[in-house]
CHARMM internal coordinates of N, CA and C (Angstrom, degrees):
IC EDIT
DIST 1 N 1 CA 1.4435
DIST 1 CA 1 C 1.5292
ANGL 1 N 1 CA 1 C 110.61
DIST 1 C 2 N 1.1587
ANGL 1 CA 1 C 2 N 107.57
DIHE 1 N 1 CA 1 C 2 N -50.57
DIST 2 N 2 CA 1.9228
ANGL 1 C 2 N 2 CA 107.57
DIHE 1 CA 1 C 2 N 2 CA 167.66
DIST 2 CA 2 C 1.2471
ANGL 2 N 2 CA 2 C 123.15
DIHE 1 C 2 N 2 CA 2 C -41.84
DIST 2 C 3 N 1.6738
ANGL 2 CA 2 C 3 N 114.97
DIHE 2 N 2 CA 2 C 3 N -47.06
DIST 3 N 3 CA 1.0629
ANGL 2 C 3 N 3 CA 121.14
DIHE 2 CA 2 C 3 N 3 CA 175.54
DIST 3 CA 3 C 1.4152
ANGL 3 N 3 CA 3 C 104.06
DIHE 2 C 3 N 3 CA 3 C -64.56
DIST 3 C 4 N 0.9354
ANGL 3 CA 3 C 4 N 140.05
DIHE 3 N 3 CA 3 C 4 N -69.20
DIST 4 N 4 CA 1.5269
ANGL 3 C 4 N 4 CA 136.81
DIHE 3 CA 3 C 4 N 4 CA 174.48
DIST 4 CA 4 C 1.2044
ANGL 4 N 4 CA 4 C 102.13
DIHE 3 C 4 N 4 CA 4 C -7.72
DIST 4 C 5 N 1.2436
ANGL 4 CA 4 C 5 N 122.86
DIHE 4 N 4 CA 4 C 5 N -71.97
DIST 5 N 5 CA 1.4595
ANGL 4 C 5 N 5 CA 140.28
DIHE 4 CA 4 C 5 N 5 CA -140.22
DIST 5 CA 5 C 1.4393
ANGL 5 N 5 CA 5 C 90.22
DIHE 4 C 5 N 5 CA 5 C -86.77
DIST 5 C 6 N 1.0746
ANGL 5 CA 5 C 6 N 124.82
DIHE 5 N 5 CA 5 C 6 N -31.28
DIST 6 N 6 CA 1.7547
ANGL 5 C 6 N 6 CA 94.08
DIHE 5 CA 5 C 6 N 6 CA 167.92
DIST 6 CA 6 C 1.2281
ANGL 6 N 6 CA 6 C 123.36
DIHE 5 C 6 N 6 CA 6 C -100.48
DIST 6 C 7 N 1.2295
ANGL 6 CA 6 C 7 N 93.47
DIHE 6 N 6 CA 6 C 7 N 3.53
DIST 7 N 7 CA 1.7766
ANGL 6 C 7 N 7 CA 95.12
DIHE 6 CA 6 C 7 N 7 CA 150.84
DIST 7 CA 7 C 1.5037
ANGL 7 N 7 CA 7 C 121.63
DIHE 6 C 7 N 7 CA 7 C -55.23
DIST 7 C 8 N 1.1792
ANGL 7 CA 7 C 8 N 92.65
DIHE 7 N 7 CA 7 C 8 N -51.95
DIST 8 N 8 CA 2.0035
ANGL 7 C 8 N 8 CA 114.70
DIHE 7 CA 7 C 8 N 8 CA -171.65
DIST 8 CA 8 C 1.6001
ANGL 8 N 8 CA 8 C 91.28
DIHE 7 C 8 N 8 CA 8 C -61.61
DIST 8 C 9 N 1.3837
ANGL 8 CA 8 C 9 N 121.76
DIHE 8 N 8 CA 8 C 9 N -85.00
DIST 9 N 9 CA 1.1755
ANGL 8 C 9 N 9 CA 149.33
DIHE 8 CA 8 C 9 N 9 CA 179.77
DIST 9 CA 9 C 1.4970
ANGL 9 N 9 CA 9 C 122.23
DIHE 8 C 9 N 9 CA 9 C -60.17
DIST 9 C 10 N 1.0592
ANGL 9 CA 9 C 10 N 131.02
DIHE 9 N 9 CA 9 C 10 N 89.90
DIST 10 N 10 CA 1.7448
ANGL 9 C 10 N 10 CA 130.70
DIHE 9 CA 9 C 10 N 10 CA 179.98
DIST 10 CA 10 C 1.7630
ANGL 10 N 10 CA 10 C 97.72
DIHE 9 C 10 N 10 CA 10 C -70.18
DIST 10 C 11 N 1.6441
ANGL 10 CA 10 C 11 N 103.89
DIHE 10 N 10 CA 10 C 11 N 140.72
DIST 11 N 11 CA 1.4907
ANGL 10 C 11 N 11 CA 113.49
DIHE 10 CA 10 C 11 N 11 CA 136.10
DIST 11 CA 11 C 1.2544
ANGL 11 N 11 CA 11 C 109.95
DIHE 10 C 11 N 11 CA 11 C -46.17
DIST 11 C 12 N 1.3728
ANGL 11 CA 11 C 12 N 115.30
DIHE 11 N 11 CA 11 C 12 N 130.69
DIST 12 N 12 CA 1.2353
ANGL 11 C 12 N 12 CA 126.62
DIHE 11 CA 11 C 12 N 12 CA 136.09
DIST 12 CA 12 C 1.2376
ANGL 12 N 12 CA 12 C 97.78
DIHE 11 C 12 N 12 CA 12 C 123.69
DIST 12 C 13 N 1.6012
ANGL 12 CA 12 C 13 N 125.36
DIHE 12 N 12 CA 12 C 13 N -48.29
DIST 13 N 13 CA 1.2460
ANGL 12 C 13 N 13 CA 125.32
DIHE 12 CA 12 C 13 N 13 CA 177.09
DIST 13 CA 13 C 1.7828
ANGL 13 N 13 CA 13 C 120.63
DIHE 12 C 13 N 13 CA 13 C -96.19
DIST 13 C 14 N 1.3107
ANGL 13 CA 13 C 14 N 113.78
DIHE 13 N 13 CA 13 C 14 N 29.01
DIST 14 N 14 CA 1.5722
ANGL 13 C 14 N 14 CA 123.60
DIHE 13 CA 13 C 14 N 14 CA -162.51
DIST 14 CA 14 C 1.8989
ANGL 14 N 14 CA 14 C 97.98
DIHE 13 C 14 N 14 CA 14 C -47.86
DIST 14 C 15 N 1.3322
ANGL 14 CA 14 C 15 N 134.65
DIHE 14 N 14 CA 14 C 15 N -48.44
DIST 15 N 15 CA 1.1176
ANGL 14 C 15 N 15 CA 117.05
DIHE 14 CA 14 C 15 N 15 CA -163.30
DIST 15 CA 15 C 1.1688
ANGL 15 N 15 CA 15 C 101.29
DIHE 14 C 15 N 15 CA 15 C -54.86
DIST 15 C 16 N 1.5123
ANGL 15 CA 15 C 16 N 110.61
DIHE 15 N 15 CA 15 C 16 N -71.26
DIST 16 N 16 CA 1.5852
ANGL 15 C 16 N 16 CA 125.03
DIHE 15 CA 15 C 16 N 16 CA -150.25
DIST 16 CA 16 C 1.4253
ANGL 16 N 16 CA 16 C 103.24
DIHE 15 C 16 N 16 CA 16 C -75.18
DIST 16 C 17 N 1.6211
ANGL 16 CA 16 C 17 N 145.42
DIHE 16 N 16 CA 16 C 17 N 15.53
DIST 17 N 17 CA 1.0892
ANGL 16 C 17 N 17 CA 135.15
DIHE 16 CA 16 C 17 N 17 CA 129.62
DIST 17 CA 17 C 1.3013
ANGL 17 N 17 CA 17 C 112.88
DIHE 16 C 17 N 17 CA 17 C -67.80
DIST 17 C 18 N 1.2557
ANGL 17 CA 17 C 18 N 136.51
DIHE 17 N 17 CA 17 C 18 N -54.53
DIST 18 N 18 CA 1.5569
ANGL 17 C 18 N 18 CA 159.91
DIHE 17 CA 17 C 18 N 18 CA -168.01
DIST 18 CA 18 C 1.3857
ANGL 18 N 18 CA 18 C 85.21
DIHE 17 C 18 N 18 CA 18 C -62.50
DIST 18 C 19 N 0.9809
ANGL 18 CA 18 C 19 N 165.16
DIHE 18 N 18 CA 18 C 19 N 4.02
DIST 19 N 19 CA 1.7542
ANGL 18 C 19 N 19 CA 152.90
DIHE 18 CA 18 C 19 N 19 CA -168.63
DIST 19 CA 19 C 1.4790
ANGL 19 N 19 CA 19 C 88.45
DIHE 18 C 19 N 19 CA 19 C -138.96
DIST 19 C 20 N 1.6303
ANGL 19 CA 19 C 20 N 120.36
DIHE 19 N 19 CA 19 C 20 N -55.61
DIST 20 N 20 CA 1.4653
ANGL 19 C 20 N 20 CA 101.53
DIHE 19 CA 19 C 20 N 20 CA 179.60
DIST 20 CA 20 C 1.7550
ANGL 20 N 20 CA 20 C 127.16
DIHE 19 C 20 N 20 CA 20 C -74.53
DIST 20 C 21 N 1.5788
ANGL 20 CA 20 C 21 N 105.35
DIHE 20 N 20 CA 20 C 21 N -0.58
DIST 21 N 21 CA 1.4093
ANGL 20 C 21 N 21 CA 119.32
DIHE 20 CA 20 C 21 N 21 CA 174.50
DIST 21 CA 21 C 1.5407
ANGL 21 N 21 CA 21 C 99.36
DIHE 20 C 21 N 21 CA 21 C -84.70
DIST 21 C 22 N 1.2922
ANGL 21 CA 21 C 22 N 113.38
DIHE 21 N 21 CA 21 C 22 N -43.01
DIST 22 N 22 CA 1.7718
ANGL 21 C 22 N 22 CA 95.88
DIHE 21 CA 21 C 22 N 22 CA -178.96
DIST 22 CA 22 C 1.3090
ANGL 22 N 22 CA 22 C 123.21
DIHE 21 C 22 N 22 CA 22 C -79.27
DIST 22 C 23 N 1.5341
ANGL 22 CA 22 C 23 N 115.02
DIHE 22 N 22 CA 22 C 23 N -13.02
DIST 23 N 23 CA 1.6604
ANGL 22 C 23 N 23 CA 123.84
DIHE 22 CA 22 C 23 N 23 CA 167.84
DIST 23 CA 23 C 1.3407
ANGL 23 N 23 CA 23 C 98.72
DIHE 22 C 23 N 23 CA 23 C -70.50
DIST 23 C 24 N 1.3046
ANGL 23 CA 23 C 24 N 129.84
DIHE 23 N 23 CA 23 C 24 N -50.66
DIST 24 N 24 CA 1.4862
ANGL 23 C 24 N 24 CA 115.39
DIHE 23 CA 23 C 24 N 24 CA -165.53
DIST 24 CA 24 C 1.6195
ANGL 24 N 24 CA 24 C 95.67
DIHE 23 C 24 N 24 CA 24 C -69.04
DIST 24 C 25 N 1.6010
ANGL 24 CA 24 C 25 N 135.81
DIHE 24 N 24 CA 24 C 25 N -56.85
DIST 25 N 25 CA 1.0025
ANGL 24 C 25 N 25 CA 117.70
DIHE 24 CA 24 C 25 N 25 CA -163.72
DIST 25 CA 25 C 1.7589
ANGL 25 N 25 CA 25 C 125.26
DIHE 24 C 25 N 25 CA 25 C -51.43
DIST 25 C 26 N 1.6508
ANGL 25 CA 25 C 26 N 107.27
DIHE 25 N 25 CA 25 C 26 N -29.03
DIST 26 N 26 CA 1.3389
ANGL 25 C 26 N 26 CA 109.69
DIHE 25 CA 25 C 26 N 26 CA 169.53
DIST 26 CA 26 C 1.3809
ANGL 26 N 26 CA 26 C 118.32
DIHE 25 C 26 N 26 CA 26 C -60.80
DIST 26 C 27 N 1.7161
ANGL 26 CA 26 C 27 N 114.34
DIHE 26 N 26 CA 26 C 27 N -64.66
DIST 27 N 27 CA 1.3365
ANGL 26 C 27 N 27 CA 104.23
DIHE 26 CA 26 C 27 N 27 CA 173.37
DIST 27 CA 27 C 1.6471
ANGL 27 N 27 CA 27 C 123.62
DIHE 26 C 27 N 27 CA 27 C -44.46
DIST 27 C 28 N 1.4453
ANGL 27 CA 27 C 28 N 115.64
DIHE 27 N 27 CA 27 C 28 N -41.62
DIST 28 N 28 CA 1.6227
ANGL 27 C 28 N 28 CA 112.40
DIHE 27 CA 27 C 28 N 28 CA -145.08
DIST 28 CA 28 C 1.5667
ANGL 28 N 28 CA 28 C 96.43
DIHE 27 C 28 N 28 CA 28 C -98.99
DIST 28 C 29 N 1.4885
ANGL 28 CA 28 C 29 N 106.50
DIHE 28 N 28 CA 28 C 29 N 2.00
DIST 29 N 29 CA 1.8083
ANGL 28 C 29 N 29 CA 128.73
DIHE 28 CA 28 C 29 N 29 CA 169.40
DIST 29 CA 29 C 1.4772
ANGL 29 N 29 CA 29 C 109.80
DIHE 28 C 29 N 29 CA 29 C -75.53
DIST 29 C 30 N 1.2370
ANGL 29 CA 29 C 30 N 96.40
DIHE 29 N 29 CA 29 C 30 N -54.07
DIST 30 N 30 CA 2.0924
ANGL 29 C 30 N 30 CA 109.21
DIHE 29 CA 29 C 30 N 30 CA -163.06
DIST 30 CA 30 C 1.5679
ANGL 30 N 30 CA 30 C 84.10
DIHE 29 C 30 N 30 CA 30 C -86.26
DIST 30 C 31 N 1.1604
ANGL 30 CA 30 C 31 N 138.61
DIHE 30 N 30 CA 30 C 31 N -37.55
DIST 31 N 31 CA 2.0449
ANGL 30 C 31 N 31 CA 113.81
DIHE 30 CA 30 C 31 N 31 CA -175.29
DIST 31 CA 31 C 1.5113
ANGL 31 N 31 CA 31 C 97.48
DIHE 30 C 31 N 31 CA 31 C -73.89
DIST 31 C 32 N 1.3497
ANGL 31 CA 31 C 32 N 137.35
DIHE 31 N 31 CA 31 C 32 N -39.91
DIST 32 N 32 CA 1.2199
ANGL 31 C 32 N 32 CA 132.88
DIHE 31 CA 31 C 32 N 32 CA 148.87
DIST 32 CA 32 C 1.1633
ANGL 32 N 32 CA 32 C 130.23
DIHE 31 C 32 N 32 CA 32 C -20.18
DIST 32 C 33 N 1.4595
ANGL 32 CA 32 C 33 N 103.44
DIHE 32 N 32 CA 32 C 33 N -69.47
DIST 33 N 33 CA 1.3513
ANGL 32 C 33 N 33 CA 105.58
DIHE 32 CA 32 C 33 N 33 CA -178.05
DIST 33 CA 33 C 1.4579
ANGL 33 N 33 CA 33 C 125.51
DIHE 32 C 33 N 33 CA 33 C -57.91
DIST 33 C 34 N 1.9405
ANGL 33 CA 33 C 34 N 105.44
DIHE 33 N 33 CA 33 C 34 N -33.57
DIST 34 N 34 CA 1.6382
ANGL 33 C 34 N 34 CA 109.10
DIHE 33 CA 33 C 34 N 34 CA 170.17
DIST 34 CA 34 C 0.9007
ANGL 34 N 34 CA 34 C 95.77
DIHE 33 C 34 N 34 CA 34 C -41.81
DIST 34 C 35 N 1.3992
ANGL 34 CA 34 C 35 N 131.36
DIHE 34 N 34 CA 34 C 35 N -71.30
DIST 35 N 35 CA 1.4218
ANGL 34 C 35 N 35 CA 141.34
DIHE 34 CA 34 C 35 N 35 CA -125.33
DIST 35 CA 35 C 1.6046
ANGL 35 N 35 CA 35 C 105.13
DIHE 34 C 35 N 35 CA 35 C -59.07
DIST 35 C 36 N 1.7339
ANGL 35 CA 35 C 36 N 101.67
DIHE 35 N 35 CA 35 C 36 N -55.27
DIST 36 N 36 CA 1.2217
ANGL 35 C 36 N 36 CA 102.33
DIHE 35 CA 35 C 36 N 36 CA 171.35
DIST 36 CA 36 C 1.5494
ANGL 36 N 36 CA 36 C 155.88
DIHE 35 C 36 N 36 CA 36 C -47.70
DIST 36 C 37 N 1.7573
ANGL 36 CA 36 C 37 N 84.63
DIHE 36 N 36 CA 36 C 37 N -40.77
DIST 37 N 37 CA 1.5483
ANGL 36 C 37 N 37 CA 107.03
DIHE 36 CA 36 C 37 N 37 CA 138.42
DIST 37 CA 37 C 1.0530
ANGL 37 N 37 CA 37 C 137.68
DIHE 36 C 37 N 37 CA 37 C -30.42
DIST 37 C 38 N 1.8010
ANGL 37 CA 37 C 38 N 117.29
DIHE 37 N 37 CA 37 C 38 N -75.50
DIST 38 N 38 CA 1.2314
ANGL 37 C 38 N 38 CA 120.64
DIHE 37 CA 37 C 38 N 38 CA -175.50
DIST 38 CA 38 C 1.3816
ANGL 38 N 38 CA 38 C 130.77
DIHE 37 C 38 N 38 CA 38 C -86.22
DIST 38 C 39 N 1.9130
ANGL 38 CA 38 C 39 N 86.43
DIHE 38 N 38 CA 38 C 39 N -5.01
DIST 39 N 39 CA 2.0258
ANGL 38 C 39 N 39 CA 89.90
DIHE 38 CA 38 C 39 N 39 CA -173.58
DIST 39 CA 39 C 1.6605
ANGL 39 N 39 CA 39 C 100.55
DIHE 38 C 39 N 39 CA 39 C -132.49
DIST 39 C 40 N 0.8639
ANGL 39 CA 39 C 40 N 137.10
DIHE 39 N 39 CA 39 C 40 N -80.80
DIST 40 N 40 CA 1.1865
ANGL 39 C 40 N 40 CA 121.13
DIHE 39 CA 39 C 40 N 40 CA 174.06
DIST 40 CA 40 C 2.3319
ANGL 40 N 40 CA 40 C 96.65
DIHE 39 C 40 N 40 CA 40 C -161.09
DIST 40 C 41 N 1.1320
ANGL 40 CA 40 C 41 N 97.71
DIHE 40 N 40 CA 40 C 41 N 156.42
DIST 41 N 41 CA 1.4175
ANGL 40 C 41 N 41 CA 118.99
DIHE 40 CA 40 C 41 N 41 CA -179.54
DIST 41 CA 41 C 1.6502
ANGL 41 N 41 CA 41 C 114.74
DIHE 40 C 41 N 41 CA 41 C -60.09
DIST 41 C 42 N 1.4875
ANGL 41 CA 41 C 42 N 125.96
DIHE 41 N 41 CA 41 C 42 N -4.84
DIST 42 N 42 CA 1.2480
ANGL 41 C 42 N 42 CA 154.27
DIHE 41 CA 41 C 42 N 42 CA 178.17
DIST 42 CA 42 C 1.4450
ANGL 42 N 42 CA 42 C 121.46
DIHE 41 C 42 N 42 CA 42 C -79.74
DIST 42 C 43 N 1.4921
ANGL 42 CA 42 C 43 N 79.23
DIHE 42 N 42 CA 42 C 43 N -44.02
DIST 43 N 43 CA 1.7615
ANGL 42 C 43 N 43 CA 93.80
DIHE 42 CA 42 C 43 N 43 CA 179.81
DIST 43 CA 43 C 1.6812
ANGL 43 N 43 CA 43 C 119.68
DIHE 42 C 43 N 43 CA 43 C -106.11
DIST 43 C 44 N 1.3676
ANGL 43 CA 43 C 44 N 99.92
DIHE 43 N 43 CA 43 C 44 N -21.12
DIST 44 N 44 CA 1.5235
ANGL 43 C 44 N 44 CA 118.61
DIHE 43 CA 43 C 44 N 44 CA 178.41
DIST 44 CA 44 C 1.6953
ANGL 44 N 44 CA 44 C 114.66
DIHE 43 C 44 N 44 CA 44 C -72.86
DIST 44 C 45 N 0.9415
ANGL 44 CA 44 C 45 N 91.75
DIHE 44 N 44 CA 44 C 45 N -49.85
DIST 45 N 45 CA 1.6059
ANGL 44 C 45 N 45 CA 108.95
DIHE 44 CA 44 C 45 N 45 CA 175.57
DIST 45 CA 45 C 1.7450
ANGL 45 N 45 CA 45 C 120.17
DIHE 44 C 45 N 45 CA 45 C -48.98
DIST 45 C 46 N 1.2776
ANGL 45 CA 45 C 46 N 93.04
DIHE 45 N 45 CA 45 C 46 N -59.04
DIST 46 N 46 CA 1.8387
ANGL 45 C 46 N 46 CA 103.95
DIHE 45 CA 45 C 46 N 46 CA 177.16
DIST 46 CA 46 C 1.3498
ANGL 46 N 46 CA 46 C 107.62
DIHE 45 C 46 N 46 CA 46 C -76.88
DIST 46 C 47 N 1.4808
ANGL 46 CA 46 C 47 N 122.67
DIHE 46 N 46 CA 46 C 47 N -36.26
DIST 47 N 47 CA 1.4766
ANGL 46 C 47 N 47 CA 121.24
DIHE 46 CA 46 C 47 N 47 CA -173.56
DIST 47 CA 47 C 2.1957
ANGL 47 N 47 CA 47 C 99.16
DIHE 46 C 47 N 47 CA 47 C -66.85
DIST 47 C 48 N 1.1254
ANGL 47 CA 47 C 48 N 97.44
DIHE 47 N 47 CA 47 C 48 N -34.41
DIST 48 N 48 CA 1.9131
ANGL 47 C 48 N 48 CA 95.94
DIHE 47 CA 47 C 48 N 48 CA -169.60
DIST 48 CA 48 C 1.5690
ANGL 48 N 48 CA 48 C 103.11
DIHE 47 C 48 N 48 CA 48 C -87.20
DIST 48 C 49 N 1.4063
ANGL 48 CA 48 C 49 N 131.82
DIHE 48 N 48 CA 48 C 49 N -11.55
DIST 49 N 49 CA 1.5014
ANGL 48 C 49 N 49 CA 141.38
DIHE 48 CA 48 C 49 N 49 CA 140.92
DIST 49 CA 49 C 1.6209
ANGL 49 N 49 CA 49 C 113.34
DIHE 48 C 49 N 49 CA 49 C -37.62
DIST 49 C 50 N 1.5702
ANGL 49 CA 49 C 50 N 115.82
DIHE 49 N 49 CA 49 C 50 N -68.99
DIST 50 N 50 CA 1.2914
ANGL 49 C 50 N 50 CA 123.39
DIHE 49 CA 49 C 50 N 50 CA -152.01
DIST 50 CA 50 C 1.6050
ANGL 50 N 50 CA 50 C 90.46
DIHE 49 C 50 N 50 CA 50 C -99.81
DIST 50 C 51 N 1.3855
ANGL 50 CA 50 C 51 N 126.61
DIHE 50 N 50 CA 50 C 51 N -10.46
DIST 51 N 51 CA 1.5579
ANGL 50 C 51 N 51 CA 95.85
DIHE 50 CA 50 C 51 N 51 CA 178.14
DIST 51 CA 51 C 1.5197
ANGL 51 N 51 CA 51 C 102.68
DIHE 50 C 51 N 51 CA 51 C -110.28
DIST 51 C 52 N 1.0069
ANGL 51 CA 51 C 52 N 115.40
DIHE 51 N 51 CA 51 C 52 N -5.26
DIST 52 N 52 CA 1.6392
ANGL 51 C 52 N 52 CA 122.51
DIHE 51 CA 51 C 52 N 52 CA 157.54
DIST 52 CA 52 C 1.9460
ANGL 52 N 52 CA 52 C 110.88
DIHE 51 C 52 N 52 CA 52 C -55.67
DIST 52 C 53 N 1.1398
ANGL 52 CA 52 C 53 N 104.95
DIHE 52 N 52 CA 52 C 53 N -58.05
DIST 53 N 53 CA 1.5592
ANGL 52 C 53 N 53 CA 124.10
DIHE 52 CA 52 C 53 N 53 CA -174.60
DIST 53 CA 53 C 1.9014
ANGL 53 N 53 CA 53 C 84.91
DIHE 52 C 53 N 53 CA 53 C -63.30
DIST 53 C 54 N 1.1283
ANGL 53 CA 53 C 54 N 130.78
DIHE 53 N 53 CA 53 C 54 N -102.13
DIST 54 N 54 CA 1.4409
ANGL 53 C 54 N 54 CA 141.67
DIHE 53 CA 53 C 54 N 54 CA -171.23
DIST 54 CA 54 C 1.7228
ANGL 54 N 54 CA 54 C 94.22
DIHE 53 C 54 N 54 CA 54 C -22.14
DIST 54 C 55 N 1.0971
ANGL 54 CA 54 C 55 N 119.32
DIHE 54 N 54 CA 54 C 55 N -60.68
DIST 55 N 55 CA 1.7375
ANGL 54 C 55 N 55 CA 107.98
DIHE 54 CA 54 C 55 N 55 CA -173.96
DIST 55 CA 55 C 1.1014
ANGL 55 N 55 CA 55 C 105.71
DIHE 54 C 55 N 55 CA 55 C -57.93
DIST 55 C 56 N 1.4125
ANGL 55 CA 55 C 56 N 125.41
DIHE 55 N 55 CA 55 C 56 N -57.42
DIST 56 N 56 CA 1.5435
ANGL 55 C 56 N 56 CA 105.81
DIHE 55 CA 55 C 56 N 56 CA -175.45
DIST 56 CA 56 C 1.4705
ANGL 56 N 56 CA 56 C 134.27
DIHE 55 C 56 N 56 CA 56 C -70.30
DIST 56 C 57 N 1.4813
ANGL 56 CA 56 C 57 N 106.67
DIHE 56 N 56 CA 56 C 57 N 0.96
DIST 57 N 57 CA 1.3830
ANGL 56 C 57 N 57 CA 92.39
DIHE 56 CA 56 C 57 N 57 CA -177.65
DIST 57 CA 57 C 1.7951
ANGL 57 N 57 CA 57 C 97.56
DIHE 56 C 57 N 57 CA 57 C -110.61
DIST 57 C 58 N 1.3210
ANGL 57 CA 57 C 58 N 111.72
DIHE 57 N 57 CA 57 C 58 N -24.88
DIST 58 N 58 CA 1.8252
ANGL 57 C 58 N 58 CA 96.19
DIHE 57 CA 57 C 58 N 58 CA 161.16
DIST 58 CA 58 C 1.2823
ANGL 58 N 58 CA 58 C 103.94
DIHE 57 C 58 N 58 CA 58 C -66.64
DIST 58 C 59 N 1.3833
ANGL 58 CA 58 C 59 N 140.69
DIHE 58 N 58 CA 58 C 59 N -24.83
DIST 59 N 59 CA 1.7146
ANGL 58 C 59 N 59 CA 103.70
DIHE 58 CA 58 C 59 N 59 CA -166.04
DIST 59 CA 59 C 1.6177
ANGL 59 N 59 CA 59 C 109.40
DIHE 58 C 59 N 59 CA 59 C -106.38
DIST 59 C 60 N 1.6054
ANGL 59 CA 59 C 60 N 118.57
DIHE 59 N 59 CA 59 C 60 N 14.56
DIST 60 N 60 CA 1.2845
ANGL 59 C 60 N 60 CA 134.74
DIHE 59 CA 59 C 60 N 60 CA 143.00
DIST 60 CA 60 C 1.2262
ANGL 60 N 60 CA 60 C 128.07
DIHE 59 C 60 N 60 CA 60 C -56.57
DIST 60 C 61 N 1.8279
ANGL 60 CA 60 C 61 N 104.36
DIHE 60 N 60 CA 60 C 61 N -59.26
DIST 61 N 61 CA 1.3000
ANGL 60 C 61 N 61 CA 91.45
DIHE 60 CA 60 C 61 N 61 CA -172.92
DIST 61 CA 61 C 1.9870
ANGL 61 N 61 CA 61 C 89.43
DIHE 60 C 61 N 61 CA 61 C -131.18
DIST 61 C 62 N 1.4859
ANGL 61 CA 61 C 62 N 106.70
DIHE 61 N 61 CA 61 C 62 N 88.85
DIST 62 N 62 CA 1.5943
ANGL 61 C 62 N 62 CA 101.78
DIHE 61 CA 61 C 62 N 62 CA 177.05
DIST 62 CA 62 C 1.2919
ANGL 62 N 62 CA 62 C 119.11
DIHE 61 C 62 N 62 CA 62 C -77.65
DIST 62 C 63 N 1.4218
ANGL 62 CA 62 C 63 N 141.06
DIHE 62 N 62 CA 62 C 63 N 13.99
DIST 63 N 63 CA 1.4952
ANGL 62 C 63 N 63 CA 151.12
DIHE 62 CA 62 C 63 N 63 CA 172.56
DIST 63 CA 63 C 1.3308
ANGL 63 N 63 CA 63 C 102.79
DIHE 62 C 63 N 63 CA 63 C -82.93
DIST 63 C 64 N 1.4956
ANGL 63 CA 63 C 64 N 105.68
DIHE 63 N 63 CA 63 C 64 N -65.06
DIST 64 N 64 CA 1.5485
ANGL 63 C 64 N 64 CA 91.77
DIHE 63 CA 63 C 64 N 64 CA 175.94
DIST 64 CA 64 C 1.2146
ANGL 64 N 64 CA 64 C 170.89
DIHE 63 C 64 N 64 CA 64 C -65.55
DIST 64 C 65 N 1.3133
ANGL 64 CA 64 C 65 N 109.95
DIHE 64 N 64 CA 64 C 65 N 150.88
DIST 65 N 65 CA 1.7995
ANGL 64 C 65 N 65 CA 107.08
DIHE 64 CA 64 C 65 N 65 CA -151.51
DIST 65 CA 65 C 1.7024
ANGL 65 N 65 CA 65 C 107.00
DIHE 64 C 65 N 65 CA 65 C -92.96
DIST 65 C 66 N 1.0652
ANGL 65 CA 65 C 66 N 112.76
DIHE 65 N 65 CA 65 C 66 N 114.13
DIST 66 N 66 CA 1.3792
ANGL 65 C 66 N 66 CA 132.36
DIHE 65 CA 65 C 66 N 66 CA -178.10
DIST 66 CA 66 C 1.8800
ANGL 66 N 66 CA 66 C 124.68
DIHE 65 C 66 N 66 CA 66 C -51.71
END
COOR INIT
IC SEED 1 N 1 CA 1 C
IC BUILD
């Protein structure tokens, strides 16, 4: 689990991951949450998981080449 977490979270830069982890969770929460809304809680749920995860790690590190 640690290891995880510094996956998510780098030494050295803990805020400004931690600020871009809670921007992604808002955004990649609320398109989720439409989703859930308008389509069912099945699809909303996993979609605000993986675009939470994908936002925060492009707008961490946007140089890099994939």
């Amino acid at each position: 689990m640690h290891y995880l977490l510094k996956l998510i979270i780098r030494p050295g830069t803990e805020l400004a991951d931690s600020c871009f982890l809670i921007l992604a969770f808002i955004v990649g929460g609320g398109a989720g949450a439409l989703l859930a809304h308008k389509i069912s809680l099945g699809i909303g749920l996993p979609f605000a998981l993986f675009a939470s995860l994908v936002l925060h790690l492009m707008w961490r590190t946007p140089n890099r080449k994939l």
